[in-house]
C-alpha positions in Angstrom: 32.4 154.9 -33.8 29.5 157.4 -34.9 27.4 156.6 -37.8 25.6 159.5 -39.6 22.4 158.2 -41.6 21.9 159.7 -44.7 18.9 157.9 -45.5 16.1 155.9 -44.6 13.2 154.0 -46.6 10.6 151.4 -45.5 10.9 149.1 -48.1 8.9 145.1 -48.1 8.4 145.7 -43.9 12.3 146.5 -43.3 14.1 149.8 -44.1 16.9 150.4 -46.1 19.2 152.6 -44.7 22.3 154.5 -45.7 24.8 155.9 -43.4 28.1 157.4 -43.4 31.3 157.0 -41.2 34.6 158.4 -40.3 37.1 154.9 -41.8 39.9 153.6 -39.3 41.1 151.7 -42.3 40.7 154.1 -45.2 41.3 157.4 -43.6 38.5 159.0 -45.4 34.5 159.1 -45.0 33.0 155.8 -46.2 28.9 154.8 -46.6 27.6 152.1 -46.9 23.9 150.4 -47.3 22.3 148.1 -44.8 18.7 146.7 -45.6 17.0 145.9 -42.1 14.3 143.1 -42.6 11.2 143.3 -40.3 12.6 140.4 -37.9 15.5 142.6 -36.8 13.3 144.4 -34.8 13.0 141.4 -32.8 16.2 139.7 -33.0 19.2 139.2 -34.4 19.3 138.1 -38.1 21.9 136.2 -40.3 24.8 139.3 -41.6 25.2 139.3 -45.6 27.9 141.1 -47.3 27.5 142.4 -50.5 30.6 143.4 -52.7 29.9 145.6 -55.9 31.6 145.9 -59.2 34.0 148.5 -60.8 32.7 151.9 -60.6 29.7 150.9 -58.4 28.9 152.7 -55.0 26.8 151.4 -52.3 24.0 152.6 -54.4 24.2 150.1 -57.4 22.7 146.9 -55.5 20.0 148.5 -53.3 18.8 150.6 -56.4 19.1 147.9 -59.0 19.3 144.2 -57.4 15.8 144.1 -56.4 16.6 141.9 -53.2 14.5 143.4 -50.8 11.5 141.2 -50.9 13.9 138.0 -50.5 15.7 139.3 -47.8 12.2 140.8 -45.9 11.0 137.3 -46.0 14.2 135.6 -45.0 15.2 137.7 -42.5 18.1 138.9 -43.6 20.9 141.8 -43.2 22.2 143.0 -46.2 25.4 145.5 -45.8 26.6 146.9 -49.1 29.5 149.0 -49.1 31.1 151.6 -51.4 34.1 149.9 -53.7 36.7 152.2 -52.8 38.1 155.2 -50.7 36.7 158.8 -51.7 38.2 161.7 -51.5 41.4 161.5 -50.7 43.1 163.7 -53.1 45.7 161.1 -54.5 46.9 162.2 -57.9 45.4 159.7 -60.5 42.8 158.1 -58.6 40.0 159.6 -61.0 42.0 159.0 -63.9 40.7 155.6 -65.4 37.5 153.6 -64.6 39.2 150.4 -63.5 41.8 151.5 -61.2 41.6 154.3 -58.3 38.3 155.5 -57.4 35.2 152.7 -57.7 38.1 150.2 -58.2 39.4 149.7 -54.9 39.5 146.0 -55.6 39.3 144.7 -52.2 42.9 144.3 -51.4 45.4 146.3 -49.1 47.8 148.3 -51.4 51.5 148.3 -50.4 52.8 150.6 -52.4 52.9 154.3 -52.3 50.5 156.4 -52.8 47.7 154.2 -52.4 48.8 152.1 -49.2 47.4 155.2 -46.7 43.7 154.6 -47.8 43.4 151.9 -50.3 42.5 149.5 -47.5 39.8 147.5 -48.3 40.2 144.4 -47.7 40.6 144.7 -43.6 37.8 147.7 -43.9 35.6 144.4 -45.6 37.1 142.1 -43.5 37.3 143.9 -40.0 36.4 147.1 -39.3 33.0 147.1 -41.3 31.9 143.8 -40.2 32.7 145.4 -36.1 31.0 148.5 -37.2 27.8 146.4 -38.4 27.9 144.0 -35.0 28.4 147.3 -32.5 25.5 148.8 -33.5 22.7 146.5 -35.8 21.3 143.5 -34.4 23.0 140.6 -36.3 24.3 137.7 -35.5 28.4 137.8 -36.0 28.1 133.5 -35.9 26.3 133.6 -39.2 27.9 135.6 -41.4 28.1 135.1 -45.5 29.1 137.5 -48.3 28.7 137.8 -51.9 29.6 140.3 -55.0 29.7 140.9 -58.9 32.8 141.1 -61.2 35.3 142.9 -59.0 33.1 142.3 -56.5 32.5 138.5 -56.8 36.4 138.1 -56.7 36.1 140.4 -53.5 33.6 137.6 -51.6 35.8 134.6 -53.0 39.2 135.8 -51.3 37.7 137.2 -48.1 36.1 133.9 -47.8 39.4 131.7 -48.6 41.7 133.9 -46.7 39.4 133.7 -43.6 38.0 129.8 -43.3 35.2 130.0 -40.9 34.6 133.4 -41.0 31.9 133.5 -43.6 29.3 130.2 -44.0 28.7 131.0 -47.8 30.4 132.5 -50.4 28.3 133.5 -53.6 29.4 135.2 -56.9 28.3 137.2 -59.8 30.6 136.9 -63.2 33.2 137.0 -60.9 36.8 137.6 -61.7 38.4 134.6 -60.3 42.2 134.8 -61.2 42.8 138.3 -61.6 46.7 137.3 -61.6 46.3 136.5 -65.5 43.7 138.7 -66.6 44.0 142.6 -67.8 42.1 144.0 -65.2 43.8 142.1 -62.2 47.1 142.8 -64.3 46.3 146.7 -64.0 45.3 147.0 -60.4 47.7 144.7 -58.5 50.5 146.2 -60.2 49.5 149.1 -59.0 48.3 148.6 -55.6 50.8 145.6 -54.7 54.0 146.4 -56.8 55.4 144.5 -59.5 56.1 141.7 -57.4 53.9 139.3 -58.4 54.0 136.6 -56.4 52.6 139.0 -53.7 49.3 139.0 -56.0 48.8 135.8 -55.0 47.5 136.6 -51.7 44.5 138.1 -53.5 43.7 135.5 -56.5 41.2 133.1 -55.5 42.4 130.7 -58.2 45.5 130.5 -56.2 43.9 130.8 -52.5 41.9 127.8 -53.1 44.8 125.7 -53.6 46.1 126.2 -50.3 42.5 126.1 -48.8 42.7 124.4 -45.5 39.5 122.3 -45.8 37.1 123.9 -43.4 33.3 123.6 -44.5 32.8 126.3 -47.5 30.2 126.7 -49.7 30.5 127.8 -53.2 28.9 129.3 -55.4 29.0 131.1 -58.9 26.6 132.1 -61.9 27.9 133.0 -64.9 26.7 134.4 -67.8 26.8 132.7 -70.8 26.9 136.0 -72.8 28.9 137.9 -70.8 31.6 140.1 -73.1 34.3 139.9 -70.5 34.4 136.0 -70.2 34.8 135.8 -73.5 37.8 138.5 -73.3 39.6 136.5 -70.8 38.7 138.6 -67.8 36.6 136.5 -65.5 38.6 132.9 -66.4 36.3 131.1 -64.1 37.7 127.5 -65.4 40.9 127.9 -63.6 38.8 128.8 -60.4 36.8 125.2 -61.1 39.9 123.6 -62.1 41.8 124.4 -58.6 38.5 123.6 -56.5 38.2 120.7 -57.9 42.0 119.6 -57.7 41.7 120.4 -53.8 38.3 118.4 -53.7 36.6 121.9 -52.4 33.1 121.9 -53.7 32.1 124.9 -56.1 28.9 124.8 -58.1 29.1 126.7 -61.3 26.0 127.6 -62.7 26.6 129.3 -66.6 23.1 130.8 -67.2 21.9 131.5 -70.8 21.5 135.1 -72.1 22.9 136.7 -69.3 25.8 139.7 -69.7 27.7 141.3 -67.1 25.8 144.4 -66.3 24.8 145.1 -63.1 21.2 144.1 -63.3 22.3 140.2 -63.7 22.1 140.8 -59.6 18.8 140.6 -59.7 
């Protein structure tokens, strides 16, 4: 599959790229970011995936996350993709911030009009991940992935539907049982029908309870002053209260004067 860069930067002895892609999954042209540390250019490195929030692109964490220097000395592959298709001309997708456009939210619709190209949880899943091992010198054996809000729950469910896959799973303020919650509400009842025990499938909450056991580890920060945990969006207690219940280990970290935005990355 041809890549197109768009960019390139020398950035901490790596280079952080941007290129762009005709998507299998999404039907549509996709970028995504991918942050080359200096030891990729003799060997292959650990892959991480990074998942961004609603209304984020590929640019949000490589412009404001300020990994670069970590991942330099650590040797690290960082793939960010955008959050959503583009383009693709469906009537409403640009009509509200949390559904549509930026707001993919990492599952496969099944329901018309979005089921053509709101894909992305197999482009996450499979074809980016192929994409990244065909042509960037990573390791596919050590794999891990990570994400903010929409985002974070995007890590936690690729990781639990996939044991093995991934050897870490890391989130941000993520939204961790999007079943019960006004933005999960919105978006799976529009993406997966108004089924919803089908919106199971994508709520970690309820993934982790039928976790098989393989080795998984966990982890979360939280903002304490985060609006939206406080609005019932996030509800990461009933994300610890399943883990624990199934004896999978989680550590929860809730770290003081922290909010949501985007720069808690960092």
């Amino acid at each position: 599959m041809a890549l197109k860069q768009i960019s390139s930067n020398k950035c901490f002895g790596g280079l952080q790229k941007v290129f762009e892609h005709d998507s299998v999954e999404l039907k549509c042209k996709m970028k995504f970011a991918v942050y080359l540390p200096p030891k990729a250019e003799t060997g292959k490195c650990p892959a991480l995936y990074w998942l961004s929030g609603l209304t984020c692109t590929e640019q949000n964490f490589i412009s404001k996350a300020g990994y670069h220097q970590a991942a330099s000395e650590h040797g690290l592959v960082i793939i960010a993709p955008d959050t959503s298709p583009r383009g693709c001309n469906i009537k409403g997708e640009d009509e509200s911030w949390d559904f549509g456009t930026g707001a993919g939210f990492y599952v496969d619709a099944t329901e018309d009009p979005w089921k053509t190209n709101y894909r992305m949880y197999s482009y996450v899943t499979e074809e980016l991940p192929q994409l990244i091992n065909a042509n960037f010198p990573v390791d596919p054996q050590r794999m891990s992935i990570f994400g903010h809000s929409m985002g974070g729950h995007g890590a936690l469910i690729c990781a639990l539907k996939n044991p093995g896959k991934y050897k870490s799973v890391s989130a941000f303020a993520p939204i961790c049982n999007p079943v019960l919650c006004p933005w999960g509400k919105k978006a799976f009842s529009g993406y997966l029908g108004t089924d919803q025990s089908k919106w199971k499938a994508y709520d970690a909450t309820h993934l982790v309870k039928s976790y098989p056991g393989s080795q998984l580890d966990i982890l979360i920060d939280q903002g304490k002053d985060d609006q939206f945990l406080s609005d019932g969006q996030l509800l990461p207690d009933n994300f610890i209260a399943a883990c624990t219940e199934k004896k999978v280990p989680v550590v929860f970290r809730l770290q003081e004067l922290l909010e949501h935005c985007c720069f808690f990355e960092s």
